[in-house]
PDB file of N, CA, C and O in Angstrom:
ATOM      1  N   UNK A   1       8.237  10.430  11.315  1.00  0.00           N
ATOM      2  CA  UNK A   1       7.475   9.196  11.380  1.00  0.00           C
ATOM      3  C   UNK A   1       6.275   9.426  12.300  1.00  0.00           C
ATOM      4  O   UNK A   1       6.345   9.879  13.442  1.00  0.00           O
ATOM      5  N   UNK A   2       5.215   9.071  11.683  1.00  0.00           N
ATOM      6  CA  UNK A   2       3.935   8.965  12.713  1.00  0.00           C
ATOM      7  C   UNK A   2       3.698   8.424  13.806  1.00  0.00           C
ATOM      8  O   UNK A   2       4.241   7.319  13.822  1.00  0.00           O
ATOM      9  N   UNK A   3       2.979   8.713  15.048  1.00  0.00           N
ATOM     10  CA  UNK A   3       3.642   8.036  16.356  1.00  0.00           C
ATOM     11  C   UNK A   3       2.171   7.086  16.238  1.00  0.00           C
ATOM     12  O   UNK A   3       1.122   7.620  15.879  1.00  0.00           O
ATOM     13  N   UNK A   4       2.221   6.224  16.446  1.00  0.00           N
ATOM     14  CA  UNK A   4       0.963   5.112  17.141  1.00  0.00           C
ATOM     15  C   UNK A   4       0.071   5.068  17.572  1.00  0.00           C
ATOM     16  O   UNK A   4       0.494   5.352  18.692  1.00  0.00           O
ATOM     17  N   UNK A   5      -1.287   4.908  17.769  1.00  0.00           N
ATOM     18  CA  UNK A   5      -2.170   5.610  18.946  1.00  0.00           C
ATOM     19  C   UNK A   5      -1.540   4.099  20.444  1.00  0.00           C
ATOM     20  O   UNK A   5      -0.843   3.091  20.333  1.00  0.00           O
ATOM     21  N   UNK A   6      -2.027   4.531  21.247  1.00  0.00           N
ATOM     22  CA  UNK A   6      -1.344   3.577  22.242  1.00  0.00           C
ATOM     23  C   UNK A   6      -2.233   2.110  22.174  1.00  0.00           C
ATOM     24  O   UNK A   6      -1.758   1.072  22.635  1.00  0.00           O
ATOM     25  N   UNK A   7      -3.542   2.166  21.556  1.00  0.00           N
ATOM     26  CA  UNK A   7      -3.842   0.606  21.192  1.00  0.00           C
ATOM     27  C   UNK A   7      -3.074   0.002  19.823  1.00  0.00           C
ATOM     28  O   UNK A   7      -2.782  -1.193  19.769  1.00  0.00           O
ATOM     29  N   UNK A   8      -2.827   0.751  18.929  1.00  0.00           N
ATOM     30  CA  UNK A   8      -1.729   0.234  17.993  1.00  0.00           C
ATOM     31  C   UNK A   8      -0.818  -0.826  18.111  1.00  0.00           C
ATOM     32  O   UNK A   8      -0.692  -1.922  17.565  1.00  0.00           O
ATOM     33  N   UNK A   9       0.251   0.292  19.645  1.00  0.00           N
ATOM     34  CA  UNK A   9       1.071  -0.112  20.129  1.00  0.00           C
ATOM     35  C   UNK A   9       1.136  -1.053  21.095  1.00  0.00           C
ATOM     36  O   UNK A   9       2.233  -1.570  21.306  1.00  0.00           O
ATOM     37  N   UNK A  10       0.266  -1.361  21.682  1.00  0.00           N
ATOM     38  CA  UNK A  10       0.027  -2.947  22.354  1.00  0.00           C
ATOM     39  C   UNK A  10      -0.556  -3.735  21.559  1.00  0.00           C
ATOM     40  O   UNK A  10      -0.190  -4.908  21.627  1.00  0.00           O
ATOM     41  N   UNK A  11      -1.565  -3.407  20.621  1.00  0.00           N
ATOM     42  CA  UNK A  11      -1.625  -4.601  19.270  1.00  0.00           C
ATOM     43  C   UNK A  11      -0.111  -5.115  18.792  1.00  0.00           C
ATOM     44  O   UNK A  11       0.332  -6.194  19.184  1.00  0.00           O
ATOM     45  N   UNK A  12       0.647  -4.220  17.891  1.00  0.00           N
ATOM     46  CA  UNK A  12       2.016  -4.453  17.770  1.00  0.00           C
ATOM     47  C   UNK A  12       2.784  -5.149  18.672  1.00  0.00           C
ATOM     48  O   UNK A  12       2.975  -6.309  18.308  1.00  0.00           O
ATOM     49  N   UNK A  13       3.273  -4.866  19.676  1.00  0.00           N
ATOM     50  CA  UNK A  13       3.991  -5.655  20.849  1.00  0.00           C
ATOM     51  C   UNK A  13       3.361  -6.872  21.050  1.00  0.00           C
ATOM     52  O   UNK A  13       4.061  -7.804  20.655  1.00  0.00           O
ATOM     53  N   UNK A  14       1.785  -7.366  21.746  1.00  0.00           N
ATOM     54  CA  UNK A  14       1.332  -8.606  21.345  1.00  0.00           C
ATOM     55  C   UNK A  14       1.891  -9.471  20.161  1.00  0.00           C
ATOM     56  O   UNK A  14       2.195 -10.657  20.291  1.00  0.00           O
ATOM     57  N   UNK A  15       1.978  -8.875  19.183  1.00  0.00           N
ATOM     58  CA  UNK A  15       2.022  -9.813  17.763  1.00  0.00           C
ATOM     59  C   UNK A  15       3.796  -9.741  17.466  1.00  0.00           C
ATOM     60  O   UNK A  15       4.329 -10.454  16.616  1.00  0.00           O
ATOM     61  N   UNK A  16       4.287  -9.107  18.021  1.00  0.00           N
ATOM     62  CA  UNK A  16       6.243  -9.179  17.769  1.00  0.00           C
ATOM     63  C   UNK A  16       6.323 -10.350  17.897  1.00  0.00           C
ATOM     64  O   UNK A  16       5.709 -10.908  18.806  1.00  0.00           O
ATOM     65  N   UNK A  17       7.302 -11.219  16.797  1.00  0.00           N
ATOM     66  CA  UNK A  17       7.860 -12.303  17.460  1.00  0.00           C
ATOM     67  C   UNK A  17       8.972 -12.530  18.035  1.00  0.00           C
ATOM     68  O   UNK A  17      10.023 -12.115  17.547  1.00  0.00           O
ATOM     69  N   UNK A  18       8.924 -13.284  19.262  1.00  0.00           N
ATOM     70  CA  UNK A  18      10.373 -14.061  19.630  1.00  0.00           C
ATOM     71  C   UNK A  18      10.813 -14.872  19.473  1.00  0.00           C
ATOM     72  O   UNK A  18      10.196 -15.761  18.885  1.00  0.00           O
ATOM     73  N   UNK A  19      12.621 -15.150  20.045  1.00  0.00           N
ATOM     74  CA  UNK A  19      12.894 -16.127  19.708  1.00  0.00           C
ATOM     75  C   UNK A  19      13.108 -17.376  20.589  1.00  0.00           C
ATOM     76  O   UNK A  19      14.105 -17.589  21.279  1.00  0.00           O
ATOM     77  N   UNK A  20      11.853 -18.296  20.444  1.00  0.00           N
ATOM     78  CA  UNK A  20      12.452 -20.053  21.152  1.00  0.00           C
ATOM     79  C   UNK A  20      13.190 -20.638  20.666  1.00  0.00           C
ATOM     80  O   UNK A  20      13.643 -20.770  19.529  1.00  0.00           O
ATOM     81  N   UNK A  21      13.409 -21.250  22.148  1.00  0.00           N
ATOM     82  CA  UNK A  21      14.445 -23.060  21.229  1.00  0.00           C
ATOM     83  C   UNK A  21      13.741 -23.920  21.524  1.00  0.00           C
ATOM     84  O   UNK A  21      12.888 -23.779  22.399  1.00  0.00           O
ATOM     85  N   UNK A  22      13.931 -25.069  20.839  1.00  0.00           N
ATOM     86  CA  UNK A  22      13.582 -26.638  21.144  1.00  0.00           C
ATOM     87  C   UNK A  22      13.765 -27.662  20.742  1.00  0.00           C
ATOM     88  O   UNK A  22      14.984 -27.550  20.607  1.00  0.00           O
ATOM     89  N   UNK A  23      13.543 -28.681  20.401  1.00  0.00           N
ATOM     90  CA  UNK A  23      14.109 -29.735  19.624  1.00  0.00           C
ATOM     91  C   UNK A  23      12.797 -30.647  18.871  1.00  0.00           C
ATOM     92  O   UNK A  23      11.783 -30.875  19.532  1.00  0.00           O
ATOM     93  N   UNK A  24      12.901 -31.043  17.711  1.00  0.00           N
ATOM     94  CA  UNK A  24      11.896 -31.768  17.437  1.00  0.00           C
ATOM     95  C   UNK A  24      12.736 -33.138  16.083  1.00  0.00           C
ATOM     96  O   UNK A  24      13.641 -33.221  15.252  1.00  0.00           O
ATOM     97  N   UNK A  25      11.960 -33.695  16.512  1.00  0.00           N
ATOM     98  CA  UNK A  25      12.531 -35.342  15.743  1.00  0.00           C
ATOM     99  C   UNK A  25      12.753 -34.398  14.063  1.00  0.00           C
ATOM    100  O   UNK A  25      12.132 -33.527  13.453  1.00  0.00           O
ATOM    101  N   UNK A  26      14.043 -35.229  13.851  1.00  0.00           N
ATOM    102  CA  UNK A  26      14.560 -35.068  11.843  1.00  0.00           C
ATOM    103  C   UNK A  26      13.558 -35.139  11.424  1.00  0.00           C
ATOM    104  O   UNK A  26      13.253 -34.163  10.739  1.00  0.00           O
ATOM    105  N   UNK A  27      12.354 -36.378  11.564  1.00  0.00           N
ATOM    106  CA  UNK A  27      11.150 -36.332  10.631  1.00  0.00           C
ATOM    107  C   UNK A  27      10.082 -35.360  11.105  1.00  0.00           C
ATOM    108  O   UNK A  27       9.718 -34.845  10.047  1.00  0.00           O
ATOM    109  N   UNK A  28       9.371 -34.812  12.077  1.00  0.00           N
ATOM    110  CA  UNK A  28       8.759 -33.648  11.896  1.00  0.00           C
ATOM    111  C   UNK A  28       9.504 -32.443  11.462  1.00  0.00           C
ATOM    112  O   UNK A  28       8.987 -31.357  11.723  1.00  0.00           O
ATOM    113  N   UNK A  29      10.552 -32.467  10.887  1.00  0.00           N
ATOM    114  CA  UNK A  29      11.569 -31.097  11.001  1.00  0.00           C
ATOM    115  C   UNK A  29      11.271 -30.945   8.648  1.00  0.00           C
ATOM    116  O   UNK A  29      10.991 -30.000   7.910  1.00  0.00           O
ATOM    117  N   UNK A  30      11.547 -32.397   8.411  1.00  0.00           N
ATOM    118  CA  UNK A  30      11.396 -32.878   7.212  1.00  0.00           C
ATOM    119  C   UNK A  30       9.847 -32.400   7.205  1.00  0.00           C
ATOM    120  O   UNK A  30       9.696 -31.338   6.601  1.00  0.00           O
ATOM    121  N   UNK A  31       9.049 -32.777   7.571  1.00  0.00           N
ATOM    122  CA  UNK A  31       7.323 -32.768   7.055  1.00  0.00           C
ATOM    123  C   UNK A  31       6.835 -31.442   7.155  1.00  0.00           C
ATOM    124  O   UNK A  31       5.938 -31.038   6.414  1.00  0.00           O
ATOM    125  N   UNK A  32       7.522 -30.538   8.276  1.00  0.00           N
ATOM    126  CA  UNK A  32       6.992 -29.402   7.962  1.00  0.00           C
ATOM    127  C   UNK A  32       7.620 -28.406   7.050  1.00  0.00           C
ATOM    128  O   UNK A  32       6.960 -27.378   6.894  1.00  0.00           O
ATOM    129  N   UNK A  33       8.528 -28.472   6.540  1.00  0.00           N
ATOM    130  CA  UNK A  33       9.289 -28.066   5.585  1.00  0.00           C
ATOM    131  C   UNK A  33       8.761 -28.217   3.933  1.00  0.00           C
ATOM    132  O   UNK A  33       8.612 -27.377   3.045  1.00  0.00           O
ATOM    133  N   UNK A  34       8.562 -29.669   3.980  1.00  0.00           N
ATOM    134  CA  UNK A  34       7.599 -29.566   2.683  1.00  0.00           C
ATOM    135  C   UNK A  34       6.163 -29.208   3.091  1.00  0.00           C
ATOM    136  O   UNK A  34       5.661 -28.585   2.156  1.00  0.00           O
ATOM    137  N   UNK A  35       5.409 -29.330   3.979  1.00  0.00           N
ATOM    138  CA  UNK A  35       3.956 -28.760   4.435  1.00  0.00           C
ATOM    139  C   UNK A  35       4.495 -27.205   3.684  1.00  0.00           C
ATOM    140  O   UNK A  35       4.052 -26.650   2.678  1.00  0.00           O
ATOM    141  N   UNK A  36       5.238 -26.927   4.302  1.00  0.00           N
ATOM    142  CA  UNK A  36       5.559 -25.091   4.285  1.00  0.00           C
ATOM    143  C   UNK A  36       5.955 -24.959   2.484  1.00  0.00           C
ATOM    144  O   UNK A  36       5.235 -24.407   1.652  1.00  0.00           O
ATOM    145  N   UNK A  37       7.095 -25.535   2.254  1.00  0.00           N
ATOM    146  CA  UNK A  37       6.838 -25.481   0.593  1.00  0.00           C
ATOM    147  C   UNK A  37       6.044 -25.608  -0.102  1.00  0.00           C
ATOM    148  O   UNK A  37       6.051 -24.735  -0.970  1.00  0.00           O
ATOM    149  N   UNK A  38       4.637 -26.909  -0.259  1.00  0.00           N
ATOM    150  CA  UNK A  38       4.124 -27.082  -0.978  1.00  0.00           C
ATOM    151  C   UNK A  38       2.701 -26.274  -0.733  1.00  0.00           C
ATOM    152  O   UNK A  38       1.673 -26.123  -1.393  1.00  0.00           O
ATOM    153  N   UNK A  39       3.091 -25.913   0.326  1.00  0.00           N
ATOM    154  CA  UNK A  39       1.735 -24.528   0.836  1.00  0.00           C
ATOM    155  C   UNK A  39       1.639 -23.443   0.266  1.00  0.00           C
ATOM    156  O   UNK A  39       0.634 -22.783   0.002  1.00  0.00           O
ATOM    157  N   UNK A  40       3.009 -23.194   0.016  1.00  0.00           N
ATOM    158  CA  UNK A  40       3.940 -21.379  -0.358  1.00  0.00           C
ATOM    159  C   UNK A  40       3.812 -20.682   1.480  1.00  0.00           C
ATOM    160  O   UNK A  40       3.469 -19.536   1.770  1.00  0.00           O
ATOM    161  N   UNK A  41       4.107 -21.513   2.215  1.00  0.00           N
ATOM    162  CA  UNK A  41       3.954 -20.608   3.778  1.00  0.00           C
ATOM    163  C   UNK A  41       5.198 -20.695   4.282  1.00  0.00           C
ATOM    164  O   UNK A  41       6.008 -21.377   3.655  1.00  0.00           O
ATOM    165  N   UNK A  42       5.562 -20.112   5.359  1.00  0.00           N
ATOM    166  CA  UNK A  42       6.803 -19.996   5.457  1.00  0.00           C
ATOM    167  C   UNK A  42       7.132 -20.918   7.166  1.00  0.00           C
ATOM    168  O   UNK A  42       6.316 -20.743   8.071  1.00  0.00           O
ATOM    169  N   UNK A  43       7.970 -21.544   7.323  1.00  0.00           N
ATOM    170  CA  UNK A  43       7.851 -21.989   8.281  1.00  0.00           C
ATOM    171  C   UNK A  43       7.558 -21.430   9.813  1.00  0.00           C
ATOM    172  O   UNK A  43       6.988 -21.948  10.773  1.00  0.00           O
ATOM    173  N   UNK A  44       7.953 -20.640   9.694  1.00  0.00           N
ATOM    174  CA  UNK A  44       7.761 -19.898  11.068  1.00  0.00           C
ATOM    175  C   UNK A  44       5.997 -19.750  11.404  1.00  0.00           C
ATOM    176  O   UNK A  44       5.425 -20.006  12.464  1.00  0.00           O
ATOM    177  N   UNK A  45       5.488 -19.323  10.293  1.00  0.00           N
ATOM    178  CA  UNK A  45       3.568 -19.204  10.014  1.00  0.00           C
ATOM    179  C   UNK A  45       3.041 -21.119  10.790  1.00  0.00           C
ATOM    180  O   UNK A  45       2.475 -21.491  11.818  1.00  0.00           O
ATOM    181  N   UNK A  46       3.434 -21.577   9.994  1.00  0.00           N
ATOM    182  CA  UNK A  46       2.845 -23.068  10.650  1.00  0.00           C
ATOM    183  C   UNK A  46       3.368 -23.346  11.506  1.00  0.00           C
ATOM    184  O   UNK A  46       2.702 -24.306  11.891  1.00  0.00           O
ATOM    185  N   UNK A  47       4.422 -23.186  12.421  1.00  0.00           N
ATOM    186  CA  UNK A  47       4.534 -23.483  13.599  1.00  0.00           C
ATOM    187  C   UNK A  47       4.002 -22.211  14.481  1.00  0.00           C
ATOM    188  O   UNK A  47       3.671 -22.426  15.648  1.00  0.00           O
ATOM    189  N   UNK A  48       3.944 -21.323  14.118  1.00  0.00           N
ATOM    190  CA  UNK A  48       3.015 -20.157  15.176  1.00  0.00           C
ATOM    191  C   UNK A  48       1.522 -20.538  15.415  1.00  0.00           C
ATOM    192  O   UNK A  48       0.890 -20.637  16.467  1.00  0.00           O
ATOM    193  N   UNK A  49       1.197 -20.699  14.279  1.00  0.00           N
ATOM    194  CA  UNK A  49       0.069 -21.602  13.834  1.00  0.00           C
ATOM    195  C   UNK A  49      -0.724 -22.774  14.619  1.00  0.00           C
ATOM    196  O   UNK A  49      -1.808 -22.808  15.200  1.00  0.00           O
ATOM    197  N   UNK A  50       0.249 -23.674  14.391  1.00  0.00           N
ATOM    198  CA  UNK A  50      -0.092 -25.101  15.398  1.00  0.00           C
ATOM    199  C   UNK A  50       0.103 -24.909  17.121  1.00  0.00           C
ATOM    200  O   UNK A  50      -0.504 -25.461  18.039  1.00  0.00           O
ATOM    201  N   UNK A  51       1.328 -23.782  17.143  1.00  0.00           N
ATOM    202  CA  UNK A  51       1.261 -23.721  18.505  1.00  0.00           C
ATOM    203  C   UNK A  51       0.137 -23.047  19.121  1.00  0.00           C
ATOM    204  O   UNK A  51      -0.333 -23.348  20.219  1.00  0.00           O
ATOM    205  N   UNK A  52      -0.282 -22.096  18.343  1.00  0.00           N
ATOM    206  CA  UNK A  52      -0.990 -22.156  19.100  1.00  0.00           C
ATOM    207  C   UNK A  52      -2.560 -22.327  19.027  1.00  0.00           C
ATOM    208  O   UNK A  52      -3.374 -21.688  19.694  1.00  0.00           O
ATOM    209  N   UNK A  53      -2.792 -23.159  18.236  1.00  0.00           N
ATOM    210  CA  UNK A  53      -3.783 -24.011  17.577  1.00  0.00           C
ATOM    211  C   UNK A  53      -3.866 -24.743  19.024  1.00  0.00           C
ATOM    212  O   UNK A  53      -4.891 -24.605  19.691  1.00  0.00           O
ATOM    213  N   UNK A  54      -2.541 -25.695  19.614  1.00  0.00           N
ATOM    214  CA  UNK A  54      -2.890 -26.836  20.267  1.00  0.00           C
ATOM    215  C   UNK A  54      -2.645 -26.049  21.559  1.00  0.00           C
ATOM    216  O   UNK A  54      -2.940 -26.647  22.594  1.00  0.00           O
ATOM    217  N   UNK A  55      -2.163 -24.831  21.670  1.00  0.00           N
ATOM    218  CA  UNK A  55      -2.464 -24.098  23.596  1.00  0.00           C
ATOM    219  C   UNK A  55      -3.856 -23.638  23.623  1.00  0.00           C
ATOM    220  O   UNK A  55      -4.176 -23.033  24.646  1.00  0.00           O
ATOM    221  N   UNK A  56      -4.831 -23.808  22.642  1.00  0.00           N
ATOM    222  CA  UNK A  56      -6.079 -22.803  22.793  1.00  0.00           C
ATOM    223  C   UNK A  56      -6.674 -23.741  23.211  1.00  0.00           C
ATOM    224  O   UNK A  56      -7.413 -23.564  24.180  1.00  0.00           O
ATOM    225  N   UNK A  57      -6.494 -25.655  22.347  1.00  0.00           N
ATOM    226  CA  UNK A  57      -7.557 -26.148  22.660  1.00  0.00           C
ATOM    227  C   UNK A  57      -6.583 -27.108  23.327  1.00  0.00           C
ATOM    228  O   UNK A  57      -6.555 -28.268  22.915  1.00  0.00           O
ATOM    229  N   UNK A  58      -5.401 -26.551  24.793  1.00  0.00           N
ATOM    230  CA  UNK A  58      -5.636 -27.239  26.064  1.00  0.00           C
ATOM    231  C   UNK A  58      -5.888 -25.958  27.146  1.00  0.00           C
ATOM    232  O   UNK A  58      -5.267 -26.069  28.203  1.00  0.00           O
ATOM    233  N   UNK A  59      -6.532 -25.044  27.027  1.00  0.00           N
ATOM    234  CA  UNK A  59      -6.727 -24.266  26.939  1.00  0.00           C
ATOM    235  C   UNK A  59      -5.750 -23.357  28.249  1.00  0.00           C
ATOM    236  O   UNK A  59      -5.989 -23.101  29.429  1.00  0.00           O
ATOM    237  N   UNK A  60      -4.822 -23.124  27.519  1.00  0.00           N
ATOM    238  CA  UNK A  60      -3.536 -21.869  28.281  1.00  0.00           C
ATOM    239  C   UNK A  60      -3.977 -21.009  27.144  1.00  0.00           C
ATOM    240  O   UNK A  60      -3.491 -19.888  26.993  1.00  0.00           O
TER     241      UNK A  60
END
């Protein structure tokens, strides 16, 4: 296997995902589910998405 150049490899590590918890109301849980179906996106994309859509513009 080919090894990485070392900016690769901190591009890569930046972009890994982890795993949170949290809780969010039955009805945003419902709306983004069809958002994500009727998109073809997958849920995890729109909530990576919005999060951090709304940390940029409070700006962390």
């Amino acid at each position: 296997m080919p090894r990485k150049k070392a900016s690769q490899e901190s591009d890569a590590q930046a972009d890994d995902r982890v795993l949170i918890s949290g809780r969010v109301r039955a009805s945003v849980r419902r709306r983004l589910k069809v958002y994500a179906a009727n998109h073809d996106v997958n849920v995890q994309d729109v909530m990576d998405k919005a999060l951090d859509e709304y940390l940029t513009r409070q700006g962390a």
